[in-house]
N, C-alpha and C positions, 0 to 999 in steps of 0.2 A: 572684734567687729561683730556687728546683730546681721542675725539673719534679715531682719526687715527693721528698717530705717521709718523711724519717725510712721510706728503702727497705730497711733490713736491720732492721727490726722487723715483725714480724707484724703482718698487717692486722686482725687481733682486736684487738690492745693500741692500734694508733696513735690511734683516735680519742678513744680518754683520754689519753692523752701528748698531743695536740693540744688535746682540751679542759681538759686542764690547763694547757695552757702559752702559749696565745694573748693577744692585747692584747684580743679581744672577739666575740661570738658573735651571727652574727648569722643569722636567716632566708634563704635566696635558694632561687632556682631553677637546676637546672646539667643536667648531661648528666652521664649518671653510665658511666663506660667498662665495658664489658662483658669476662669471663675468656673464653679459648678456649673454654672447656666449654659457657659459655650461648652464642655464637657458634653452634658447632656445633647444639645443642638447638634455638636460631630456625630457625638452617636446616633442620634435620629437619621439623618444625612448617611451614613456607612450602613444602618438599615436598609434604606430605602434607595441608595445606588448598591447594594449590594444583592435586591430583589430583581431590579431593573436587569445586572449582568446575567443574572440566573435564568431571567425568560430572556435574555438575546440568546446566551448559551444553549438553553434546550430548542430555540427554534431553529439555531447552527445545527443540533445534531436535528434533527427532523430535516431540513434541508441536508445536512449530511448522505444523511443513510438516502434518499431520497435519489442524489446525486449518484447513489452508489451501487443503487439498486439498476438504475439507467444502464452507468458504464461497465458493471460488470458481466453481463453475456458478451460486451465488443471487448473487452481485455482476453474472456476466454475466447475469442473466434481466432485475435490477436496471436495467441499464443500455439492458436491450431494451424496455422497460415505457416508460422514459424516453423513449425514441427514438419509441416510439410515441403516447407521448404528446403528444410537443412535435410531432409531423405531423398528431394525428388520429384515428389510423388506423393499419393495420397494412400494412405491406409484403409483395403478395401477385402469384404472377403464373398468369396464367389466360386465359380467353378473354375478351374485351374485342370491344365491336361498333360497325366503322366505317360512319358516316352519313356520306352528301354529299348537300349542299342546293341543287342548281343555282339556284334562286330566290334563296336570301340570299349564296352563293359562300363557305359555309362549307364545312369541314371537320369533325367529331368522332366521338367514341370516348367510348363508351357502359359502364360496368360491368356484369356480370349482372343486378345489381342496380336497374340505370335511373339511375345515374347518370352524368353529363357529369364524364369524365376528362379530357379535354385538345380545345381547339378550336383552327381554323387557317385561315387565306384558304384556298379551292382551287388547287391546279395547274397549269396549264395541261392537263397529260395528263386532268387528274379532271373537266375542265368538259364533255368529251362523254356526254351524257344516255344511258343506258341504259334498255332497256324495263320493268326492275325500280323501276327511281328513277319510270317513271310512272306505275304499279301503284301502288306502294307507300301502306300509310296508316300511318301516326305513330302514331293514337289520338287526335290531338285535331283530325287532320280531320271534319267533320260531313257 
């Protein structure tokens, strides 16, 4: 069998010379080969949508970063809410006030606020009484 059927006839005319002349006709699916010209034509076309992708592309990242530049101080405020969340409370640093209880041999640290920040056996250095520590009233001495 020839690769190409009936080559020194015009490609106008073959496919009636061929439908005239065959054993039977039938439907299929094939690949149908392309001239230089529509060659050329695709390629111009996949240039020129292929410039086109390229400036939507960089105008995505420009809108990108843009978008990105916006939400990221509110993802880190996000992430600080969280943290303060899951502790409590917020992370703050300030004046904080040390008690020592020669009576019970604690240690703590007191917030502005009157609360008990962190407690601790005493010292050895912290166990000699000062004249302030016998002074001193708490508030719920009577």
């Amino acid at each position: 069998m020839k690769d190409i059927m009936l080559a020194d006839t015009p490609i106008e005319q073959r496919a009636q010379i061929l439908r005239d002349s065959c054993d039977q006709i039938e439907e299929r699916s094939y690949t149908r080969k392309f001239e230089q010209e529509e060659i050329n034509d695709l390629r111009a076309e996949l240039a020129n949508v292929s410039i086109q992708i390229q400036t939507l592309d960089n105008d995505l990242a420009d809108i990108r970063a843009d978008f990105k530049g916006k939400t990221k101080p509110l993802q880190e405020r996000v992430g600080k809410i969280l943290d303060e969340l899951k502790s409590g409370g917020e992370y703050v640093k300030g004046e904080c006030f040390k008690f020592i209880e020669p009576d019970t041999g604690e240690v703590g640290w007191y917030s502005p606020e009157g609360y008990l920040l962190e407690s601790r056996a005493m010292k050895p250095e912290e166990k000699q009484r000062t004249a302030f520590q016998t002074l001193r009233r708490t508030g719920t001495d009577n």
